[in-house]
FIKENU-122115 format. One line per 2 residues: their letters; for each residue y, z, x of C-alpha. Coordinates in steps of 0.02 Angstrom, whole numbers, plus 32768, in hexadecimal, padded with zeros to 4 digits. Layout:
# residues N
A = Y,Z,X | ...
# end
This chain:
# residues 267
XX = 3B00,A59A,B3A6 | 3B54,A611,B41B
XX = 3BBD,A5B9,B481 | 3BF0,A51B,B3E4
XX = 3C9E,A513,B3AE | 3C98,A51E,B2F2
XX = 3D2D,A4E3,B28A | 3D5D,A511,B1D2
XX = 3D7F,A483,B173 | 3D92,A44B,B09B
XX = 3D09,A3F6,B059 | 3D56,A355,AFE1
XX = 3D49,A376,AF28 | 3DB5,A309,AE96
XX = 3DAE,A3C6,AE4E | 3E23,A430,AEC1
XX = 3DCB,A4D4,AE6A | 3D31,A494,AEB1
XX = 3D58,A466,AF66 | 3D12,A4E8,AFBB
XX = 3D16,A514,B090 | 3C72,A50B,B0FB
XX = 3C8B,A4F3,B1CF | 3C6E,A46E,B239
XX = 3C35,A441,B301 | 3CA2,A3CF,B37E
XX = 3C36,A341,B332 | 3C70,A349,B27B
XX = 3BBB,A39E,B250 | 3BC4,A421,B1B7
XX = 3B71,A4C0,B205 | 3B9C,A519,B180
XX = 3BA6,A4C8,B0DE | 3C4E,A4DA,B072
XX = 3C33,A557,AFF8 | 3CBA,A5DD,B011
XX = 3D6D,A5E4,AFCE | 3DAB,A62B,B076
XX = 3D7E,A621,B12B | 3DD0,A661,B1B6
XX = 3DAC,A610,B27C | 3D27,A657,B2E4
XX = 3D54,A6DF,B360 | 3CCA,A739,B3CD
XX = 3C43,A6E7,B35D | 3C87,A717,B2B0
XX = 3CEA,A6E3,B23D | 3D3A,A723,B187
XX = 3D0B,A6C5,B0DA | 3D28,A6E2,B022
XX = 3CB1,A6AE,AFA5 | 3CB2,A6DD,AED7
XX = 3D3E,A73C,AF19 | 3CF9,A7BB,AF8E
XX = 3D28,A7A7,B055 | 3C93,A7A3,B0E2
XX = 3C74,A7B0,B18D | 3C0D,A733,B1B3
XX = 3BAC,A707,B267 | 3B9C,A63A,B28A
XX = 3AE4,A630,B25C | 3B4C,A652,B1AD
XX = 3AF4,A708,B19F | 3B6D,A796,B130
XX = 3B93,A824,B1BF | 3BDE,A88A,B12C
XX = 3C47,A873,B09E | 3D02,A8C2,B0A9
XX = 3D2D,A944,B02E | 3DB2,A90C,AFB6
XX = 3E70,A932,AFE3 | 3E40,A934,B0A3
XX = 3E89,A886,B102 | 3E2E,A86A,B1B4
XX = 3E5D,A820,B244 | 3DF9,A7C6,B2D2
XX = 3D78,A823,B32E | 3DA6,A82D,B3DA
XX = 3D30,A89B,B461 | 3CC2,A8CA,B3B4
XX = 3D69,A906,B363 | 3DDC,A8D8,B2E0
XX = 3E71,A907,B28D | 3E6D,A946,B1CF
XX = 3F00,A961,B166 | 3F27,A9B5,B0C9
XX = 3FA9,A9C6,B05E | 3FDE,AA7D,B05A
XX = 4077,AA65,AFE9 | 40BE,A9D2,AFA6
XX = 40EF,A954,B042 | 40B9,A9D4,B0C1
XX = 401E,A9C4,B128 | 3FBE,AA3C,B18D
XX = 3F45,A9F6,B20D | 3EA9,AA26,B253
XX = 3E13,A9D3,B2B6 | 3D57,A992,B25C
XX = 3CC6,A97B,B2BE | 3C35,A8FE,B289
XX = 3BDC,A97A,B22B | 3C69,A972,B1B8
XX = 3CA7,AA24,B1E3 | 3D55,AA5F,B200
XX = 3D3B,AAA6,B2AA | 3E01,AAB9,B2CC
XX = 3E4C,AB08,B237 | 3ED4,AAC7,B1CE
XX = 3F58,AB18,B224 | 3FCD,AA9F,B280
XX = 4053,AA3B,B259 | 402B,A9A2,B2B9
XX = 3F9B,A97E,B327 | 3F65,A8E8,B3A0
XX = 3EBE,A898,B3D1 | 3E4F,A901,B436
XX = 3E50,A8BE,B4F8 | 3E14,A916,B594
XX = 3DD1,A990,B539 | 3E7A,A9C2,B4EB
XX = 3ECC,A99F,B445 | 3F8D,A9AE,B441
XX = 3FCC,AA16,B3B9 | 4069,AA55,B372
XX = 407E,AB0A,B330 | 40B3,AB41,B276
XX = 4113,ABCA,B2AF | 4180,AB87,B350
XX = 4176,AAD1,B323 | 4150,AAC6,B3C5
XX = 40C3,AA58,B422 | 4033,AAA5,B4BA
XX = 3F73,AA6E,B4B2 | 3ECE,AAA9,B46C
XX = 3E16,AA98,B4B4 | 3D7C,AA6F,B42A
XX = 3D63,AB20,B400 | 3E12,AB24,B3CB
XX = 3E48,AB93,B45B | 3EF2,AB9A,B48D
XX = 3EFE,AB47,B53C | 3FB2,AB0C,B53A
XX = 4029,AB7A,B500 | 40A2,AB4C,B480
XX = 412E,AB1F,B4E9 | 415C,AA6F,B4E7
XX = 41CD,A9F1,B471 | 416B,A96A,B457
XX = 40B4,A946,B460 | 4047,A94D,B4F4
XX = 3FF3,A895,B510 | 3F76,A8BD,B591
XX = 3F4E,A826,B609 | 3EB2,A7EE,B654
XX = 3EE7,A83F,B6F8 | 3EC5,A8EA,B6AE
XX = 3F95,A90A,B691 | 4007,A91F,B60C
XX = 40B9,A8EF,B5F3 | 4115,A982,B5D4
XX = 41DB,A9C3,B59A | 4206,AA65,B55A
XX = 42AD,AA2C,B576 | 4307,A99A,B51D
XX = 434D,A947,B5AE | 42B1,A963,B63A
XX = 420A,A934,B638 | 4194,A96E,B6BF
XX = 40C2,A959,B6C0 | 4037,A9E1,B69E
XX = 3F8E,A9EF,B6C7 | 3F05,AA0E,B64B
XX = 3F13,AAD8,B665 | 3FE8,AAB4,B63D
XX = 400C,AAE7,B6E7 | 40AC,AA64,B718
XX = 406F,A9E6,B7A7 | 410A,A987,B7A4
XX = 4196,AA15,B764 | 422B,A9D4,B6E7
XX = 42B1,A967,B726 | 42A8,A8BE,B700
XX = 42F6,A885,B665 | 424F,A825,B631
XX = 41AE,A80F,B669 | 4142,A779,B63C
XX = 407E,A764,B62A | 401A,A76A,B6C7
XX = 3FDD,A6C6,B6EC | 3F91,A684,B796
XX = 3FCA,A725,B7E8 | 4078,A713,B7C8
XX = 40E2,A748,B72E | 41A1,A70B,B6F3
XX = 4220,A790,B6E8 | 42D7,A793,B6D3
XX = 4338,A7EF,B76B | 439D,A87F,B71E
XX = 4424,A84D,B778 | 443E,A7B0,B79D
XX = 43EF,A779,B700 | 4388,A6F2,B759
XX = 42DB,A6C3,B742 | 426F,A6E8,B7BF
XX = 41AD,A712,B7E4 | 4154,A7AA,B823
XX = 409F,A7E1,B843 | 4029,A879,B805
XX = 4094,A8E9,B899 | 4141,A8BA,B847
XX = 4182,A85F,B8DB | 41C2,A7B1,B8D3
XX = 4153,A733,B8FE | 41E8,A6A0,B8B9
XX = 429E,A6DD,B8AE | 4304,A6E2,B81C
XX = 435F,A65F,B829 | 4348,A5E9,B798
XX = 439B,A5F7,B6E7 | 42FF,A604,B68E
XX = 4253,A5E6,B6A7 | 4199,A5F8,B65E
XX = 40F6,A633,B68F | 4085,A5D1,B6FA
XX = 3FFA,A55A,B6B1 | 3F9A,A4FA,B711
XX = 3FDC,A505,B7C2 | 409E,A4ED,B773
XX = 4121,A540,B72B | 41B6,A4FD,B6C7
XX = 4263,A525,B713 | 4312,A52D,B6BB
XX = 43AF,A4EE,B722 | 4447,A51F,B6FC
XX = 4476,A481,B6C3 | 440B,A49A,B63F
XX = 4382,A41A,B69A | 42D2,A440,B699
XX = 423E,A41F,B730 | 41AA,A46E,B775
XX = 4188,A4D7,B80B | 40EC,A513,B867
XX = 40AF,A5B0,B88B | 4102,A5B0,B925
XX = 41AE,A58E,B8DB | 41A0,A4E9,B916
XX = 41FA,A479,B893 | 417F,A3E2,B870
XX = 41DC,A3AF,B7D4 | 429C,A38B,B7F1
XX = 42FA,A3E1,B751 | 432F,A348,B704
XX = 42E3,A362,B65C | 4327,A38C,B596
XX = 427E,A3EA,B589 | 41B1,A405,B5D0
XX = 4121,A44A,B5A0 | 409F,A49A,B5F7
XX = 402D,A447,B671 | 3F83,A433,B649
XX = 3F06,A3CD,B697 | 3F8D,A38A,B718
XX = 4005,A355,B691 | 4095,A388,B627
XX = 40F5,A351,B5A7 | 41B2,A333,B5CF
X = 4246,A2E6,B582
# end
């Protein structure tokens, strides 16, 4: 049960009233049968339903975690987390963190929040508007410093700017690993991230120290998938390059996708 892939999906019913959601497995097998009037995806193993018009949490054996209080939304668990809002005046939101008990174990305090990862949860403050980084006691471990959120990557590091124009990279403590001054950073991804070269407003790649690893040289370019990354000529041409720099794809293309699986879509 663990490790299957379980899909929400209609039942058929002439009735509309009456079609109800259950979930199935990659063979088109109902593992749960369709009996609720909403269902979310799974994430971590659970998954959020409404039935007679109360929401769930429910596990994939179809077992009720706990029922959500009324006037509290939910978001996806992540690292045994999720967000819970509430409307604290009309249209605003205050946000907070539930556990699987069904306890508020962050307070409704924040203005936005993000999924837990790394042990951290990216949060912006009431009173500054803006955004640093609490652990899952709800400690303070980030300051409240920075302008936008803090997506934390799988390398342990954040993207960071607590100016509008530079973007550096934290650790998980906020100490800067990579200090502000490129005018974007990109996702982490097979060692290497995108950013934008403040001043020559090239495209470019650099590594966990902050040193280039591929010059800035191309108009535009995305992060790497599968070995590849797309490049942007200034003739408005797309191709691919390693992670050498190496171009393996001549820019001669409208448009590409990522690779995956040794292929990409181009046109």
């Amino acid at each position: 049960m663990k490790d299957q892939i379980l899909f929400p999906v209609r039942s058929w019913s002439n009735d509309k009233k009456n079609s109800k959601l259950g979930y199935i497995n990659t063979l088109g097998q109902w593992t749960i049968e369709p009996e609720y009037e909403h269902a979310t995806e799974f994430h971590e193993g659970f998954a959020q339903v409404k039935k007679d018009g109360k929401n769930f949490i429910i596990n994939e054996r179809n077992e009720t975690i706990f029922e959500i209080q009324t006037g509290t939304d939910l978001g996806q668990f992540h690292e045994g987390l999720a967000i819970a809002y509430i409307e604290e005046k009309r249209g605003r939101y205050k946000c907070g963190y539930m556990n699987l008990e069904g306890e508020i174990v962050i307070p409704f305090q924040y203005e936005r929040a993000e999924n837990f990862k790394n042990g951290l949860g990216s949060v912006q403050s009431s009173e500054n508007q803006k955004w640093g980084a609490v652990d899952k006691s709800g400690q303070l471990i980030i300051p409240f410093k920075f302008l936008a959120s803090l997506y934390f990557e799988d390398q342990a590091v954040a993207i960071a700017n607590e100016d509008y124009d530079l973007y550096g990279v934290v650790d998980l403590s906020g100490r800067y690993m990579i200090q502000p001054k490129f005018g974007s950073i990109g996702r982490f991804s097979e060692g290497l991230a995108n950013v934008r070269d403040k001043k020559t407003k090239k495209h470019g790649f650099i590594d966990l120290t902050g040193n280039y690893k591929i010059d800035p040289i191309f108009e535009y370019s995305n992060g790497f998938s599968g070995g590849f990354a797309a490049i942007h000529d200034d003739k408005s041409k797309w191709g691919h390059i390693d992670t050498s720099g190496k171009i393996t794809v001549p820019t001669k293309f409208r448009s590409t996708g990522d690779f995956s699986e040794g292929f990409a879509d181009v046109t």
